[in-house]
Every structure is written in structure tokens, then in C-alpha cells.
C-alpha positions as CSV (number, residue, x, y, z in Angstrom):
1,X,6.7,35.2,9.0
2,X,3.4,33.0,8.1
3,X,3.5,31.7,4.8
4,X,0.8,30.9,2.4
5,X,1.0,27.0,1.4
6,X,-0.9,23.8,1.1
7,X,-0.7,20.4,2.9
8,X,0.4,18.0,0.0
9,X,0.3,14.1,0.3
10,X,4.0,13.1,0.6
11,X,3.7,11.3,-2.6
12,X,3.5,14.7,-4.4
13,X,6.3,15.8,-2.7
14,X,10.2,15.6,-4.4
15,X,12.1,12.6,-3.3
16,X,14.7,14.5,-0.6
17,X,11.4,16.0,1.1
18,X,10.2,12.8,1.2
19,X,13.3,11.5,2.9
20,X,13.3,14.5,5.6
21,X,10.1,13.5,7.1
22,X,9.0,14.2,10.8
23,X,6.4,11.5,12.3
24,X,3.0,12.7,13.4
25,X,3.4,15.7,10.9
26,X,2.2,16.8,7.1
27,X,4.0,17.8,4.1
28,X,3.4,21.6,3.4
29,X,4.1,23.3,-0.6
30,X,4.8,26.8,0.4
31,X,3.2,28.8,-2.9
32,X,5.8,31.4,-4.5
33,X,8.9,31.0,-5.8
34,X,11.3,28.6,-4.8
35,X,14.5,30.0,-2.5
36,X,16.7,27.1,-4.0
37,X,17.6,26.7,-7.6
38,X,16.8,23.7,-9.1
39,X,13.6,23.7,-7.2
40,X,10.2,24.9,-8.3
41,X,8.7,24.7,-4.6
42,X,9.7,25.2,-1.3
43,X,8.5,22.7,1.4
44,X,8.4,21.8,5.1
45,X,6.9,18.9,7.7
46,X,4.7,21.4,10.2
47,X,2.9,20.0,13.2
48,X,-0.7,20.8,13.9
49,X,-0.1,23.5,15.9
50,X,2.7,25.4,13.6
51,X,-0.6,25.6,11.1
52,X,-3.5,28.0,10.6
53,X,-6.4,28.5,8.0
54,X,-6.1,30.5,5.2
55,X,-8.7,32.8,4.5
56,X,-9.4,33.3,8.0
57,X,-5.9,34.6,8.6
58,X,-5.7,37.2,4.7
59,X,-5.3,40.2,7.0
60,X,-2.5,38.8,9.6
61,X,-0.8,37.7,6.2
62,X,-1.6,40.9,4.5
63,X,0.1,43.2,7.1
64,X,3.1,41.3,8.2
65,X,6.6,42.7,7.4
66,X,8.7,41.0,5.6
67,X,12.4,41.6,6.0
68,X,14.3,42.1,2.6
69,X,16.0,38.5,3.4
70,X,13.1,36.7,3.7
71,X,12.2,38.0,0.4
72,X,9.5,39.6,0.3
73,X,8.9,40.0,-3.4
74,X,8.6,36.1,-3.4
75,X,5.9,36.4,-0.6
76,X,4.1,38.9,-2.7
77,X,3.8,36.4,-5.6
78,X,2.8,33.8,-2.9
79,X,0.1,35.9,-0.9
80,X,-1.0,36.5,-4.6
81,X,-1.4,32.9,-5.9
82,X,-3.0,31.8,-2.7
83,X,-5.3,34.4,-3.0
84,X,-6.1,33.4,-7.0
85,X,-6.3,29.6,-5.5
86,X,-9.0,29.9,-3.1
87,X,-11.0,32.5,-5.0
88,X,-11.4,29.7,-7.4
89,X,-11.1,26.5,-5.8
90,X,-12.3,27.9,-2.4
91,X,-10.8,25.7,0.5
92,X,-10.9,22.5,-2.2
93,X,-7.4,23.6,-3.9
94,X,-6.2,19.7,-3.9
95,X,-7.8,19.9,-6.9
96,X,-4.9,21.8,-8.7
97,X,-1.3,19.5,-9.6
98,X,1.1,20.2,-7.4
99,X,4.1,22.3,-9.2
100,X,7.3,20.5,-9.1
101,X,6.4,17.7,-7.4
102,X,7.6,14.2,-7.3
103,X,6.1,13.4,-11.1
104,X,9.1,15.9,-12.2
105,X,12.4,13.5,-9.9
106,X,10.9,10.1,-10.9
107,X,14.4,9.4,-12.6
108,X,12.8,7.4,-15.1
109,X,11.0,4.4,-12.8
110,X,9.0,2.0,-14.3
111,X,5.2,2.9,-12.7
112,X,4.5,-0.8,-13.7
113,X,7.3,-1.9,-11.0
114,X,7.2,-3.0,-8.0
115,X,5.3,-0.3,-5.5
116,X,5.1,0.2,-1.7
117,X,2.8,-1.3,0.1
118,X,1.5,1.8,2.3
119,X,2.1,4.8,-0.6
120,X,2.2,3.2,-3.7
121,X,5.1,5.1,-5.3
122,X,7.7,3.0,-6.8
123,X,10.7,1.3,-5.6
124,X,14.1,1.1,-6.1
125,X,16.5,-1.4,-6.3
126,X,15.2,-5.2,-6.7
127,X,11.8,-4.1,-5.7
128,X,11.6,-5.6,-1.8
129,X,11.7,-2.0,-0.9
130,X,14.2,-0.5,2.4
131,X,15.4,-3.0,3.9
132,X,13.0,-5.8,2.8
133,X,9.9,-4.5,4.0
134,X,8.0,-4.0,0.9
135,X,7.9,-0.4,1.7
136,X,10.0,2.7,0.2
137,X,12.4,4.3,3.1
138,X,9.9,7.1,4.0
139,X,6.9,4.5,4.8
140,X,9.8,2.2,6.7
141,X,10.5,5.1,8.8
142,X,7.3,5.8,9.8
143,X,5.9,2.7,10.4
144,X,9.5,1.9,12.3
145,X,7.9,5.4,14.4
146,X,4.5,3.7,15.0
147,X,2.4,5.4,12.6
148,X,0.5,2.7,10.8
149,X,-3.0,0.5,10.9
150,X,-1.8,-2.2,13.5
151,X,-4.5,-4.4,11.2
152,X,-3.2,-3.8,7.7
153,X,0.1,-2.3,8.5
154,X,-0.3,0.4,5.8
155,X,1.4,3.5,6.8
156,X,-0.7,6.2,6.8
157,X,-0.3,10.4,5.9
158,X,-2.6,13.2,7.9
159,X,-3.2,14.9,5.0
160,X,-5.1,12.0,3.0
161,X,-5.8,9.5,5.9
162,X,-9.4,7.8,5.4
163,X,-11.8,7.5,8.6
164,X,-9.5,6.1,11.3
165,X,-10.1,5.6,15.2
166,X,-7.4,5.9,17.8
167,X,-6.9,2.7,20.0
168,X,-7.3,3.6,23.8
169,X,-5.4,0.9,24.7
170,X,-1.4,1.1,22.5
171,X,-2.7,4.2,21.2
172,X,-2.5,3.1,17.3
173,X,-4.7,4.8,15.0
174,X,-6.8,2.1,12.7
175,X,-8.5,2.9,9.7
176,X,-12.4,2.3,9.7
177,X,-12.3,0.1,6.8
178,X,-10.3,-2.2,8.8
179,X,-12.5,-2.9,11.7
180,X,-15.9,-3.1,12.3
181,X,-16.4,-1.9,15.3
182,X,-14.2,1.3,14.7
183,X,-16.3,1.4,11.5
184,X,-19.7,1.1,13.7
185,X,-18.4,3.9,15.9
186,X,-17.4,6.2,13.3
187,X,-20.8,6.1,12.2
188,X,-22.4,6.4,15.6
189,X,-20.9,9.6,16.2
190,X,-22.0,10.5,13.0
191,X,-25.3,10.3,13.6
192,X,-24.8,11.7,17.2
193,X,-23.6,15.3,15.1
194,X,-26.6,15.1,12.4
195,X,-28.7,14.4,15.3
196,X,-27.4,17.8,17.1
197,X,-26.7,15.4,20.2
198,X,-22.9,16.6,21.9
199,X,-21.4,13.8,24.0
200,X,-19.1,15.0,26.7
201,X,-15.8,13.9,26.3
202,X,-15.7,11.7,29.4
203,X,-18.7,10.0,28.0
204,X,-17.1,9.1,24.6
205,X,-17.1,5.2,23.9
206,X,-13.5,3.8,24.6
207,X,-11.9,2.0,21.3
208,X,-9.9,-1.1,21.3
209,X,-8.5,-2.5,18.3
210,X,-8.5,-6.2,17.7
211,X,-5.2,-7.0,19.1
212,X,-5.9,-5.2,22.5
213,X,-9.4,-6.6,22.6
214,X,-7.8,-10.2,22.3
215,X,-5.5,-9.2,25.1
216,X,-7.6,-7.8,27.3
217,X,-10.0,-11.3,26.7
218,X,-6.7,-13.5,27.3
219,X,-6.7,-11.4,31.1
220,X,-9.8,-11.4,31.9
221,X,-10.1,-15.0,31.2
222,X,-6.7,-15.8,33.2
223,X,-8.6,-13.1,36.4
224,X,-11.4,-15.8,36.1
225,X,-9.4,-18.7,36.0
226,X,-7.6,-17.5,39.2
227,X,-10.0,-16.8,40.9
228,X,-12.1,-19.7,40.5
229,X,-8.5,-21.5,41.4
230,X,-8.5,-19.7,44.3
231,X,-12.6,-20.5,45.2
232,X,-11.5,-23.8,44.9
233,X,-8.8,-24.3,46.8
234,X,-10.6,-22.5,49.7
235,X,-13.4,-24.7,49.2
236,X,-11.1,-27.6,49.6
237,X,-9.9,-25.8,52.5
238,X,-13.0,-25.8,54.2
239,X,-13.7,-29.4,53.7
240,X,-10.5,-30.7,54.4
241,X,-11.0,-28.3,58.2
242,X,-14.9,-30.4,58.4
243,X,-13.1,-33.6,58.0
244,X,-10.7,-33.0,60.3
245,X,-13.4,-31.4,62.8
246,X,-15.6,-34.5,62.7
């Protein structure tokens, strides 16, 4: 069945959650009572398409049957608190702590220790985080899976990821702040909305990051330079065939 829950930044989320992570996905608290003891919360990594609004979705939720080993007494309580949530937070519920979260599995580390680099929570061991990279083994394995800034190499989360633009090129998503010109066209489709003005999709402006840009320079610099290689050569060509001619 559906379940009522929230998407949580993974930071939030208890240390073995953490550790189960699926790339290109985000961390949902299912509300309710946890099925495991020792466990306030239940959770899960959902793709985009395994999710669905809330309050547009009360009456699906409402008249679903729950078999008696999916306990539905528990999805009562859930259904119930979700319901408490957004009729006082409205769709703005990352306002409330997260139950049972990573504050309560810390294990005692020092917040004034060593952090990583991409989420900030802190690292174990000597402090070089998994494996040397600076980064705790969550962020390692996503940036390992190709989902970080190519400019500052922070991994990033879908549900807290600032403004970010997707590289047409390797297909890297880079955050705004990062870039000008992803900044500049953040901005120009901004004011394309506000301006009521709706761009067909072919007609979208393409995105490079910096790296591809450079690349794509470097090729079109070493096109020109053949080809004016190759002008040359037939020009030589053609004067060596006058020479010879006269």
C-alpha cells in the first residue's frame, strides 16, 4: 500500500539508512510507528516515480485496505499524523525535527571533528574520511556513482539540492552557484515564467559546464587548425602544379 512519509535530507537519516543508499534517489521517513524495535522510524530510498503528493492523494490513502500484516493500526496512526502535519505546517513540514534521526546514533562524535566535505556530518576514524577522500562512505559512494558538482565536487541530495543545471554534454548536474553561466540561465528562465513566456522544449538553451566548454574549445580549435593545414597544403599544391606548368 501507499504510505504517508516525508523526503528527509540523508543527514537526518540513522547511520545504516544512510549506508543503504540508492543513487539518483531520496531518503523517505515513513510517519507511524516503527516495524523494527530499536527504531523510532521506518525509512526507504524511493525514486521519483515510486512518489506522489500528499494532500492530493488523502482519499486513495483514506480508502486503501490494509492487510492485518501490513499493520494497519500503525497506518492509522500514520495517515493520522500526516494529516495533523500538513494541517499545520501545510506542504512546509521540513520545518518539524525529524523523530529518530541521525542526532539520536551519533555514538558520541565530536561535532567539532573533522566533517565531510559534501554533507557535513562527522567522520570516523583519523578524520580523512572513506577511503581518503574527505568524504563519509555514503558521499564516496555517490560521488564514486557520478552524482556530484563536476566544479566543486560536493555531492549533492534531491531533497535539499540548491539551483543546479544539468550539463548537456557528460550529463553532470552543477550547482548555479558554481557557474556563471548556469547561474545566468537559471535566472533567464526565471524571468521567461514571471514573464508568462513558455519555451518549447526543443528551443531550450543547451548547457555546458566548464570542463565540456574547454573541450569542446580544444576541438574546435584542433577542426580549424586542420583545416587550415589542409588549405595550406592544397595551396602548395597548386603552386607547386604552376611551377611545374610553366
Amino acid at each position: 500500500p501507499f504510505w504517508p512519509g516525508r523526503l528527509i535530507d540523508m543527514t537526518e537519516a540513522p547511520e545504516a539508512v544512510r549506508r543503504d543508499c540508492i543513487p539518483n534517489s531520496m531518503c523517505v521517513m515513513f510517519y507511524g510507528p516503527s516495524a523494527s524495535k530499536g527504531r523510532d522510524r521506518d525509512y526507504c530510498w524511493a525514486k521519483e516515480l515510486q512518489l506522489a503528493p500528499f494532500a492530493e492523494n488523502v482519499p486513495l490513502l483514506e480508502d486503501q485496505t490494509i492487510a492485518k500484516r501490513m499493520r494497519p493500526n500503525a497506518f492509522k496512526d500514520a495517515l493520522m499524523e500526516a494529516k495533523a502535519l500538513y494541517n499545520a505546517h501545510g506542504r512546509n513540514v521540513g520545518v518539524v525535527p525529524v523523530i529518530g534521526g541521525s542526532e539520536g546514533d551519533s555514538d558520541g562524535e565530536d561535532p567539532t571533528g573533522p566533517v565531510c566535505n559534501s554533507c557535513s556530518i562527522p567522520l570516523d576514524g583519523g578524520g580523512g574520511g572513506h577511503k581518503g577522500t574527505g568524504r563519509c562512505k555514503l558521499c564516496a559512494k555517490l560521488h564514486r556513482e557520478g552524482q556530484f558538482c563536476p566544479i566543486c565536487s560536493k555531492v549533492w541530495q534531491w531533497a535539499n539540492c540548491p539551483a543546479m543545471v544539468e550539463c548537456d554534454q557528460c550529463k553532470l548536474w552543477v550547482h548555479a552557484d558554481c557557474d556563471g553561466v548556469a547561474q545566468q540561465l537559471i535566472k533567464d528562465e526565471a524571468a521567461a515564467e514571471a514573464a508568462g513566456v513558455e519555451v518549447p522544449e526543443e528551443e531550450e538553451a543547451e548547457y555546458f559546464c566548464p570542463a565540456c566548454r574547454e573541450k569542446g574549445e580544444m576541438e574546435e580549435k584542433r577542426k580549424r587548425q586542420k583545416e587550415e593545414n589542409a588549405a595550406d597544403r592544397a595551396a602548395a599544391a597548386v603552386a607547386e602544379a604552376g611551377g611545374e606548368a610553366e
